[in-house]
Structure formats: C-alpha cells, structure tokens
N, C-alpha and C positions, 0 to 999 in steps of 0.2 A: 426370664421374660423382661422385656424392656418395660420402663415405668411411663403409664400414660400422658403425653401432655395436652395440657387443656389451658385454652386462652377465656377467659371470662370476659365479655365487654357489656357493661355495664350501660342501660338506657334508662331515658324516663317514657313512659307509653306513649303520653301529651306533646311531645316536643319531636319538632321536623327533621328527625337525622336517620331514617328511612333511607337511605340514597349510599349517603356513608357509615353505616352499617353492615349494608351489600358489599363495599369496597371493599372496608376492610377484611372481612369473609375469604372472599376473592385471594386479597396479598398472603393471606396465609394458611392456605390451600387446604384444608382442613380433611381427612377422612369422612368426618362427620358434624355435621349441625344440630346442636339443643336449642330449643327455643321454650323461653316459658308460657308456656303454653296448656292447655287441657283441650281435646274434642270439643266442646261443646263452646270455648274460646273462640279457638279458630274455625269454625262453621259461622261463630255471629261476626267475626272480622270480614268473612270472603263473602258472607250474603247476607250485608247488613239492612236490605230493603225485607228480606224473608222472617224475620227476626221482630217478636214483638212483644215487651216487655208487660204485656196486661196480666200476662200469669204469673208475673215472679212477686216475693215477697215485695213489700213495700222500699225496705233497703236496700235491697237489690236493685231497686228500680231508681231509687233515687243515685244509689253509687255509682249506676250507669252512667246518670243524665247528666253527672258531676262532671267523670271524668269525658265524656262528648264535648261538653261546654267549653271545657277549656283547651282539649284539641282544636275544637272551631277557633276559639280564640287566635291560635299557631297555626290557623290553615292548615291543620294536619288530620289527619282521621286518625282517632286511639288507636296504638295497637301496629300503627303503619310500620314501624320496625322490624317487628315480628315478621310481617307476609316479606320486607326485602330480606330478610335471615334468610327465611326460606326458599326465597326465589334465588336467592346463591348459592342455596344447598340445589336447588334444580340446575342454573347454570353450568355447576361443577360437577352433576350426574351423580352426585352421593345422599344419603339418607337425611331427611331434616326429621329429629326426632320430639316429640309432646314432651318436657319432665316434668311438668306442672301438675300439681293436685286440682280436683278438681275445686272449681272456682266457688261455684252454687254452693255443695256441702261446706268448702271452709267457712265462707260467710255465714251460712245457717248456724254452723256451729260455733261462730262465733258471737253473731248477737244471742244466740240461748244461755250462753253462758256467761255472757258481761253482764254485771250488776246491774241495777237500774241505773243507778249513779253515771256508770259507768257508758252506759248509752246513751244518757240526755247526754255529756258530754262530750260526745261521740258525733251524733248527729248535730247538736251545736253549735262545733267545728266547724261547720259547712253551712252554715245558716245566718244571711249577710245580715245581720241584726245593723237594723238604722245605725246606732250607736259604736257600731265595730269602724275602728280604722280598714280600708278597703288592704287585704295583701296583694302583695305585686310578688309573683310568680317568681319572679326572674332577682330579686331581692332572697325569695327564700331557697331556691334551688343555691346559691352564694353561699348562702349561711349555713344551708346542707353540705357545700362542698368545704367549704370552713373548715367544719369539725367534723365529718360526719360520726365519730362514736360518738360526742357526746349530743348530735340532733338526737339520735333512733334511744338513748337513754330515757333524753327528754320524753322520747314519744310515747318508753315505756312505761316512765313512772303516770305517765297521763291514761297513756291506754295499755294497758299491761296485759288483758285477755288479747286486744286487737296485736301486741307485738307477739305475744307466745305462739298466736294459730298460725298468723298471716308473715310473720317472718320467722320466729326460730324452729317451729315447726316444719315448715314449710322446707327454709334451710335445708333442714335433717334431708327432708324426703328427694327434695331436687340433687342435691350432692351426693347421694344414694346411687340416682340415675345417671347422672353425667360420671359419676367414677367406673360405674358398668359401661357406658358408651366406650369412656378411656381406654379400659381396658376389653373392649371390641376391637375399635379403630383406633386406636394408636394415639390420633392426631385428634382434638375435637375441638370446636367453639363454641362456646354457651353462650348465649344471648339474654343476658337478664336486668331485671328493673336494680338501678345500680343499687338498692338498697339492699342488695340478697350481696353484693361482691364478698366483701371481707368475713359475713360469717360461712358460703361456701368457700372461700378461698382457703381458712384455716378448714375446716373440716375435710377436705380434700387432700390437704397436705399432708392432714393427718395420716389420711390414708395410704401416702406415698405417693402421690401425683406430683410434676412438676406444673406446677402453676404460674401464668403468667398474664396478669388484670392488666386491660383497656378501660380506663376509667368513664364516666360519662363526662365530664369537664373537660378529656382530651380533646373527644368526639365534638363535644359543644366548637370548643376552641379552632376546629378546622372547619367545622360546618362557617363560622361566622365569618373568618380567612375568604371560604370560599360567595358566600354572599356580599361582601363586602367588596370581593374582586370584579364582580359581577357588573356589580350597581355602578362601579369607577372607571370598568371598560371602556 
C-alpha cells in the first residue's frame, strides 16, 4: 500500500485568509479535507445568530467574546477559514472531515485542572489592564513566526496545563485522525491553526506519512500580494 500524503496548511481562526485557503485546497486536488473542527464548532460557525453563550461556563464565554473581538478587528468572522476548507471540500464533491476534540470538554478540562495560579495568569493574559502596553496583533503573529518553537515553549512554561490539553494532547488526537483519513484517501489536506503544524507534522511522519506544510506566513504573504494589488489597480 502506497503511503498517505497529506498537506498540512496552517491558519490563524482571527485573520482574513478564508478565500485563499479555498484556493489553495482547489490547486491540490485533495481526496479528502480535515478541518479542525468539532460538531458543536461548526454548527456555532454556520448559525451564529442561533447560538447563545448564557449557558456556557464563564471562560467559555469570555474565550469566545475574545477571539470574536479580534476577528471584528480583521473584518473577518472567527473560524471563516474553516467553512472556505469546507466549501472546497464541496466544490471538489469529496468528504470534508471534523478531527478536532471536542472544544467544550477540552476547555472544561482544562481550567479544572490548572492551578489557581495558573488561571489568574491565564485569564490575565487577556485583561487590558490600564497599566499593560496595548499588543499589536500583527507585531506578535512576527514574533510567532520568528521562532515558532521557542514562542509555544514560552507559552508552555507560562501555561503548561493550557499547552498539554489544547495543544500536545490535542496534537496526538487530530494526527490520529488525519493519518486514518491518509490512509482512506490517499491524498488529504488538513486545515489547522498553524500552532498544531510541526508537532502533527512529526507525529505523522512518524507514522509513515509523507508530509508536506503550507505554512501560515506563506498564506499571510499572498493574501497581502493580493490586497495590495487590489488597492494599486
């Protein structure tokens, strides 16, 4: 049996590259599409008027209204990448598949089990204290692309229950599934928050996959090509 190839492209949820996501999809014709994703994700993506945050936990609700805010910011609705993944995987008449754990229980399980410590730190992070120099988004996505091992390091030693559930865990469980898609279809593309690329990329390889990452900095770099052409036409 031939060994599965899978292209990994790498997104951030917040930022407008929905469009060319889809392209890229499209140019390389996939058997099959992963999208990180969970049910209960993608129902609050496709009917986000139906969807009302009064019954979830408190963090839940704040994580929400965080990562909303700063899609608003980029004119973009969170998540917007995901539904073009999918609408490629329709395009092309083949399977767009969920590999994502579910959202609700990771979170749960992860503030149950961060220290106290470790959640006042946590929360914050995200808490514009007068006193906090304002970050600029597009400053820290740079510094992520920089280095990205030693950012997700950093983030570990800060949040080391939030890195274990929501990324190496996680890792395990989606590279699990897209190595099953692999080796279904042959051909597959995974669509993931570029923070998951390198530790599925080794775990896959492990497996025997040939692997081949679309990074989010490519993506950024032609999105920006193409807005810039736009506005000078």
């Amino acid at each position: 049996m031939e060994k599965p190839r899978i292209f990994l492209i790498g997104v951030a949820h917040v930022l407008n590259m929905g469009e060319r996501v889809r392209e890229e999809i499209i140019s390389i014709a996939p058997r099959a599409v992963c999208v990180e994703l969970d049910r209960g994700r993608l129902y609050a993506l496709r009917h986000p008027d139906e969807i009302s945050s009064k019954g979830l936990p408190i963090y839940m609700r704040f994580l929400a209204r965080l990562q909303r805010k700063i899609g608003e910011s980029y004119g973009v609705q969170a998540g917007e990448e995901m539904l073009q993944a999918i609408k490629a995987a329709e395009i092309l008449r083949i399977p767009a598949l969920l590999v994502d754990d579910d959202a609700y229980i990771a979170v749960r399980r992860m503030f149950k089990e961060m220290s106290i410590r470790e959640k006042l730190r946590f929360i914050g992070a995200f808490i514009p204290w007068p006193s906090r120099k304002k970050v600029n988004l597009d400053d820290e996505l740079k510094k992520y692309e920089g280095n990205k091992r030693a950012y997700m390091e950093e983030f570990g030693r800060y949040f080391p229950t939030a890195k274990r559930i929501l990324i190496d865990e996680r890792n395990q469980h989606m590279a699990e599934r897209i190595f099953n898609a692999g080796m279904k279809y042959g051909r597959v593309v995974a669509v993931l928050g570029d923070a998951h690329l390198e530790g599925i990329k080794e775990l896959l390889a492990k497996k025997g996959a040939e692997v081949e990452v679309i990074h989010m900095k490519d993506l950024r770099r032609t999105v920006l090509k193409v807005n810039f052409s736009y506005r000078h036409a």
